[in-house]
N, C-alpha and C positions, 0 to 999 in steps of 0.2 A: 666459484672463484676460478676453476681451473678453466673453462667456459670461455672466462673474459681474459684470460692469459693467452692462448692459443689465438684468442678469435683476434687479441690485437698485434702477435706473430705472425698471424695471415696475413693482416693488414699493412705490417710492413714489407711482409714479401710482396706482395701482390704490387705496391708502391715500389718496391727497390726492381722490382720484374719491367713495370712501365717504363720507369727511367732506364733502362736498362734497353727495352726495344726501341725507345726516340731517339738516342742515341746512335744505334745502329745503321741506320738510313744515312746520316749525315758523315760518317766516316765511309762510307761506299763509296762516293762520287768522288773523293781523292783517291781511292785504290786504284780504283778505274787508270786514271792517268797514271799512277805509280805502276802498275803493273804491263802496261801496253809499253812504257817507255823500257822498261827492264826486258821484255820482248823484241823490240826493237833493236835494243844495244844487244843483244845474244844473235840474233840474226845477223847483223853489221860484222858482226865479232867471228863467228861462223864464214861469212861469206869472203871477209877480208884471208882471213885462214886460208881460205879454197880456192884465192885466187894466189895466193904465194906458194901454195905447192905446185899448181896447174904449172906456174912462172920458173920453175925450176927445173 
């Protein structure tokens, strides 16, 4: 009985693990863009900086 307890705790893990990796893929390709734009604005942000001391 202990056997069939465990073997069917694997079985949920191993199920909550799957869902868990399909998931992953599909929130990548919006970090993507989220993070390149926050890159973006901090260089802008930087650069604008550096041109107002230069200007002083």
């Amino acid at each position: 009985m202990a056997d069939n307890q465990t073997e069917t705790r694997q079985e949920r893990r191993e199920k909550k693990l799957k869902q868990k990796r399909e998931r992953i893929p599909q929130h990548g390709k919006g970090l993507v863009r989220i993070y390149k734009e926050a890159i973006l604005k901090r260089i802008n942000k930087l650069r604008n900086e550096k041109e107002k001391q230069q200007g002083k």
